[in-house]
Each structure stands twice: as structure tokens, then as C-alpha cells.
C-alpha positions in Angstrom: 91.7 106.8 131.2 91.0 109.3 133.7 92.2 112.7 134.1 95.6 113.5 134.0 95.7 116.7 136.1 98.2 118.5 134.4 98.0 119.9 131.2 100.2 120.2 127.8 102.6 123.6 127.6 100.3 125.7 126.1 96.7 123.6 126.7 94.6 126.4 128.5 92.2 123.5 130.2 90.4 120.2 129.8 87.4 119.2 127.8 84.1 118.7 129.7 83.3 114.9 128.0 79.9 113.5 129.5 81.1 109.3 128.8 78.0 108.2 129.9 75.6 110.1 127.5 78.7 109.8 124.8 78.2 106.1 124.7 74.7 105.4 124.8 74.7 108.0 121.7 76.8 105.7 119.6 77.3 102.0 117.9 77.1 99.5 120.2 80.8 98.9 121.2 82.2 102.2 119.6 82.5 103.8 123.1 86.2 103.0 124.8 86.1 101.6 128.0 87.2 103.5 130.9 87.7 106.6 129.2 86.8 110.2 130.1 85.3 108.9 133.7 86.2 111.9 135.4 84.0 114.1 133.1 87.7 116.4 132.4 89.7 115.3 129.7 93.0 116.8 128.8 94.9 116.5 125.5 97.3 113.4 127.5 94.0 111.6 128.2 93.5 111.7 124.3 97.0 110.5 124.0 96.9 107.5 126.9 93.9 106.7 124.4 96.0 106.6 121.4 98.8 104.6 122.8 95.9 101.6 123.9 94.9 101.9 120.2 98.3 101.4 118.8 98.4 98.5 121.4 95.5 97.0 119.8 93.8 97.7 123.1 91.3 100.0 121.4 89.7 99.6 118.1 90.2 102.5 115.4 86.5 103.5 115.9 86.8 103.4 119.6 90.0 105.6 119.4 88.1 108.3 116.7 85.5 108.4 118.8 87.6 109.5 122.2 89.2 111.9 120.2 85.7 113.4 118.4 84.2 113.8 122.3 87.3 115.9 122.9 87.1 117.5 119.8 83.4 118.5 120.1 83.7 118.6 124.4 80.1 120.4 125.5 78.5 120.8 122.1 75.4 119.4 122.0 74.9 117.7 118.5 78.8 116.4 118.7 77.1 112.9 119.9 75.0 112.8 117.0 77.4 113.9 114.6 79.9 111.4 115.5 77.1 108.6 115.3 76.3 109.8 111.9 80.5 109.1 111.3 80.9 106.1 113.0 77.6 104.0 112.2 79.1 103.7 108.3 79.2 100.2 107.4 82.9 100.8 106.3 84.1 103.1 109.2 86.1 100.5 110.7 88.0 99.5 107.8 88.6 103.1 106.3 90.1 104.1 109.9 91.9 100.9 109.7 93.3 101.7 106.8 94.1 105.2 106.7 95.8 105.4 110.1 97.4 102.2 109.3 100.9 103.8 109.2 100.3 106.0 112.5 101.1 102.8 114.5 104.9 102.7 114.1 107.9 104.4 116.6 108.4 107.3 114.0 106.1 108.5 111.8 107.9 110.6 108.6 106.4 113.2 107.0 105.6 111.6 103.6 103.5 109.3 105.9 101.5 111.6 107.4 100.4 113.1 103.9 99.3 110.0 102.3 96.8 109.4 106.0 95.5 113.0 105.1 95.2 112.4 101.6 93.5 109.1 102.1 91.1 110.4 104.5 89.8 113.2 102.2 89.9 110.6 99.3 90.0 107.0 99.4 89.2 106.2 102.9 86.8 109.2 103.6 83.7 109.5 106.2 81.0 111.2 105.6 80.8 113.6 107.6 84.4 114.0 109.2 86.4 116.7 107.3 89.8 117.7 108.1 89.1 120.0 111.4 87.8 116.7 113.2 90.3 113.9 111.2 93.3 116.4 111.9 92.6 116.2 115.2 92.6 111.7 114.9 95.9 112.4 113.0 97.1 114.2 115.7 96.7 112.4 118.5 97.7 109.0 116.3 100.6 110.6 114.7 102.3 112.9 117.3 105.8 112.0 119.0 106.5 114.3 121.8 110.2 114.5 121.9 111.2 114.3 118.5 110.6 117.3 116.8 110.2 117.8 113.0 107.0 118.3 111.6 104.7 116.9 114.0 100.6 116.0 112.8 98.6 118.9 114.0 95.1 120.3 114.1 93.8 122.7 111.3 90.4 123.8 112.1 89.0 127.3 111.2 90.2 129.4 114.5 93.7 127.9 113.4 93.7 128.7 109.8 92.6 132.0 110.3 94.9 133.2 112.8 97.9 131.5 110.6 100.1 133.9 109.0 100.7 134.3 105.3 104.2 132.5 105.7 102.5 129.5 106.8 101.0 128.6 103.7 97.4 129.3 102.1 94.8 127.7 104.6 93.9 131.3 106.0 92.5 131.6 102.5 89.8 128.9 103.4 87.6 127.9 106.0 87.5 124.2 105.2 88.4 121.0 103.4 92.0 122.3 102.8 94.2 120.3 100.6 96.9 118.0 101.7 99.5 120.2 100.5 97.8 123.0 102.7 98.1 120.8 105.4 101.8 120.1 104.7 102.9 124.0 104.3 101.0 124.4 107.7 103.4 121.8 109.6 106.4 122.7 108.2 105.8 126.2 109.2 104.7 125.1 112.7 108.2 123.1 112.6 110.3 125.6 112.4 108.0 128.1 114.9 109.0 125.2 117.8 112.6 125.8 117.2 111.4 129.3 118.8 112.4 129.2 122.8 108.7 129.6 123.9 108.1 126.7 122.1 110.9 123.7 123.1 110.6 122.3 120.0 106.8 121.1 120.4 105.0 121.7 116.8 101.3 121.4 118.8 102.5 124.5 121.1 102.5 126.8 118.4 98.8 125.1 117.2 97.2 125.8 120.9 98.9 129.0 120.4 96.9 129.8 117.3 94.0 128.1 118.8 94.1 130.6 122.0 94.9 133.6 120.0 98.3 134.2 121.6 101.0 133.6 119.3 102.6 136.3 117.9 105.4 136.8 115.8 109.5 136.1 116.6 111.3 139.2 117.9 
């Protein structure tokens, strides 16, 4: 889709995405179609992308691959990188299958743990580790509206800026365990209940991201 002008509470700008060099860099057919046009791509974009994917408009690999140009944006080796993911004989089926339960209404907790696990386990890609397949979870899994813990993002900026409250990721800069991952959203749950936040779990993430959230009171 093209750019949404108007960004998330909290989502300081778009992502610079360059579709056209994006798709000739990847499996034939693992580009969406009319995506990232406008060369700005806000976090909605990423989430019109999702909802064509859990339409079966979009294939899982064409959906991990909108999200991975967002995730890397400028970079210059996130092209090749995300080849080196996608071209895997079984990427399609260990998407498939690990994202599987993403597609429904409401997606539980317990749910969202096994698609982690699965994707640092049985379904994994070489090559995509939990900053980049947090970020497919998140944009698969997340239900504006509901609250509860939501999927979210743990990269390095994140887990380094998390508080000791939060669980142990600042401990690590990578390949955090699923019960990491689960101590970080149910921390991040009750953060959204804070004002600032209206009860949006990925508020307090760009928080992190940005460097601005600070403690209650």
C-alpha cells in the first residue's frame, strides 16, 4: 500500500523503502505487489500489509519480506540479507506454519509464545533471529484496541533501554528466550495502562526504541 500520512502515537517517522531495488534483490515473486510505492512507509503500511496476508492476499514470504524492508529501511545489505532468509527452500512452509495462529480475530498470549518458540526452534530461518521475526510477529499478531499483552519488537536498542522489572533481556544482546520475550510483554502490558500510553503495548516499545520512556510518577 502506499503511505499512510499519519503516523502511530509514538512512531517518530516513516521508513525510507526503495520497492523497486527491494524486489529485483529477492525470489522471484517474494516482493508484494503495490507496496512501499511511495518510497515512505509507516508502521500502518506494515499493518495494511498484514491484514492482505491474513486475507490470503499476500503470501507469508511476501508479508516477511514487507515487514524485513521496514525493519532494515536504508541499510544497505538489508536486501541481501533478507534474500539470504527468504531464498530457503522451506521458507514458505516454516512462515506458514509458525504464523499459522496469527491469522485469527484474537490472538492469546499462549499463542504468541508457541509462534516465538517455533521460530527460534522448529520452524527457524537462517538468518532471521528474534530482532527481525519479532518484528513479523508484531505486525501479524497485534490488535489495536484490545489491550493485553500485545506482540512487540525486542531488538538490542529495546532490550537495553528495558528496565530490570521488565524481565532479563537487558542482560543480552540477542537470541533471547521465549520466556524473555513473554516477561518483556507482560511488563509492556501493564506500562500501557499508564495515561501516556492508552493502553497501546507498542507505545511503550517506540518509547524504548526512541529513548524516551521514563519511569511512572
Amino acid at each position: 500500500m502506499g503511505m499512510s500520512n499519519l503516523g502511530l502515537p509514538g512512531e517518530p517517522q516513516a521508513i525510507t523503502v526503495a520497492s523497486s531495488r527491494w524486489a529485483s534483490h529477492l525470489p522471484p515473486g517474494a516482493w508484494p505487489d503495490a507496496f512501499a510505492l511511495s518510497g515512505q512507509v509507516w508502521r500502518a503500511d506494515v499493518f495494511a500489509l498484514a491484514q492482505r496476508w491474513r486475507s490470503g492476499e499476500v503470501t507469508s514470504v511476501q508479508f516477511a519480506a514487507g515487514v524485513l524492508a521496514w525493519g532494515y529501511g536504508v541499510r544497505g545489505y538489508g536486501p541481501h540479507r533478507t534474500n539470504r532468509i527468504l531464498r530457503h527452500d522451506l521458507a514458505a512452509d516454516h512462515l506458514d506454519t509458525a504464523l499459522a495462529g496469527l491469522r485469527a480475530e484474537l490472538v492469546p498470549l499462549a499463542t504468541l509464545l508457541d509462534c516465538y518458540e517455533q521460530l527460534r526452534s522448529t520452524a527457524k530461518l537462517k538468518g532471521l533471529g528474534p530482532a527481525f521475526f519479532t518484528k513479523i510477529l508484531y505486525f501479524a499478531g497485534y490488535r489495536r484496541g484490545h489491550g493485553g499483552p500485545q506482540p512487540l519488537i525486542l531488538d538490542s536498542v529495546v532490550a537495553a533501554r528495558l528496565p530490570p522489572e521488565a524481565g532479563a533481556a537487558p542482560r543480552f544482546t540477542s537470541g533471547w528466550w521465549t520466556s524473555t520475550w513473554r516477561d518483556y510483554l507482560l511488563w509492556a502490558a501493564e506500562q500501557a495502562d499508564r495515561t501516556e500510553y492508552g493502553g497501546e503495548p507498542d507505545h511503550v516499545e517506540m518509547d524504548l526504541f526512541c529513548g524516551t520512556w521514563r519511569p511512572a510518577g
